[in-house]
VMD Tcl script that draws the C-alpha trace (Angstrom):
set ca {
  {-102.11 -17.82 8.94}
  {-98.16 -17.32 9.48}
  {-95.93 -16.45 6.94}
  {-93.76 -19.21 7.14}
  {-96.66 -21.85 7.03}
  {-97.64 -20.09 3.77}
  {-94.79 -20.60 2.23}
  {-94.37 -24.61 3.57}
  {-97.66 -24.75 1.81}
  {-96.59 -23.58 -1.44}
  {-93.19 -25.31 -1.27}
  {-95.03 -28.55 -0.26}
  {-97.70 -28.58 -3.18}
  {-95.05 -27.62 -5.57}
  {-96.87 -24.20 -6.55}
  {-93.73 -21.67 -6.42}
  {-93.34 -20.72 -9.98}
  {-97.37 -20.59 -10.55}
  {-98.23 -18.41 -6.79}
  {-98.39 -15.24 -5.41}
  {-98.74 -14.44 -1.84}
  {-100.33 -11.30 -0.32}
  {-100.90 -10.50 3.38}
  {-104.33 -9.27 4.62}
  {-106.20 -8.53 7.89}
  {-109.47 -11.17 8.12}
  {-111.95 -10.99 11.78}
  {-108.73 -9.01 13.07}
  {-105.76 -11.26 12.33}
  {-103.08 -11.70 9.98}
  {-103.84 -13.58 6.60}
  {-101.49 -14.69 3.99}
  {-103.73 -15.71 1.10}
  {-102.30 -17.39 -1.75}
  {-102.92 -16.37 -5.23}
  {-102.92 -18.33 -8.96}
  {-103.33 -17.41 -12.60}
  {-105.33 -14.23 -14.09}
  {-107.81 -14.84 -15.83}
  {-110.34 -12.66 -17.90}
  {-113.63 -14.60 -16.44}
  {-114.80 -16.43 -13.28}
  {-115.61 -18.96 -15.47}
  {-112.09 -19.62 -16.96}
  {-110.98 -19.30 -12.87}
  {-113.52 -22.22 -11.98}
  {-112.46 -24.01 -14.74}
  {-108.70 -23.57 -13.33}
  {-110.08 -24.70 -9.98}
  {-111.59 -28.16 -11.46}
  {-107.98 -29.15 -12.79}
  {-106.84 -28.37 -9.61}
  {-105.41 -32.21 -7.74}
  {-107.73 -33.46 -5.39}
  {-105.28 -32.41 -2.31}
  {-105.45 -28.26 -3.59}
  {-109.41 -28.82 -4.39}
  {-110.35 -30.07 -1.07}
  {-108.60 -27.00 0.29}
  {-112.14 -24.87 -1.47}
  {-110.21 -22.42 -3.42}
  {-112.27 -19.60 -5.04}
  {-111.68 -17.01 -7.44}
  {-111.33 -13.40 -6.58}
  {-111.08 -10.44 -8.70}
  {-107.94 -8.29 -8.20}
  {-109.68 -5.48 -7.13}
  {-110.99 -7.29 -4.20}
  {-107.39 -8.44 -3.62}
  {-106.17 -4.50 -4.10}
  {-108.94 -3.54 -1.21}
  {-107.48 -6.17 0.95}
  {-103.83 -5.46 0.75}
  {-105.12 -1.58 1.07}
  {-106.95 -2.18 4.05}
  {-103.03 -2.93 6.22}
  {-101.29 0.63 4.88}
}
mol new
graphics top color blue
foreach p $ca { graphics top sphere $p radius 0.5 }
foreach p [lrange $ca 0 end-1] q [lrange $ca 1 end] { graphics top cylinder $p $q radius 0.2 }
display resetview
């Protein structure tokens, strides 16, 4: 949930060039939710997800359209 953990996390898994960060408010706190890839279907995302290592799947990513992500970074202006 901290900024700098976020970042360890992406560092660590070796995710920089292929990430995007954003910050959000979730049950009242601070989020920083890591993003990956754009692609045209949830499909094509899930498939993304399955190639995924093991260590990134067991994490339960899931895929999210933009606008959701647009709402949530609106939500903190």
């Amino acid at each position: 949930m901290s900024w700098n953990e976020t970042k360890a996390f992406v560092k660590k898994n070796k995710v920089q060039s292929s990430t995007a960060i954003y910050k959000t408010r979730r049950d009242g706190k601070i989020w920083f939710i890591v993003i990956s890839g754009d692609y045209k279907t949830a499909k094509q995302a899930r498939t993304a997800i399955r190639a995924l290592p093991n260590e990134l799947k067991a994490l339960r990513p899931w895929p999210k359209p933009y606008k959701k992500i647009q709402q949530e970074i609106e939500r903190l202006k």
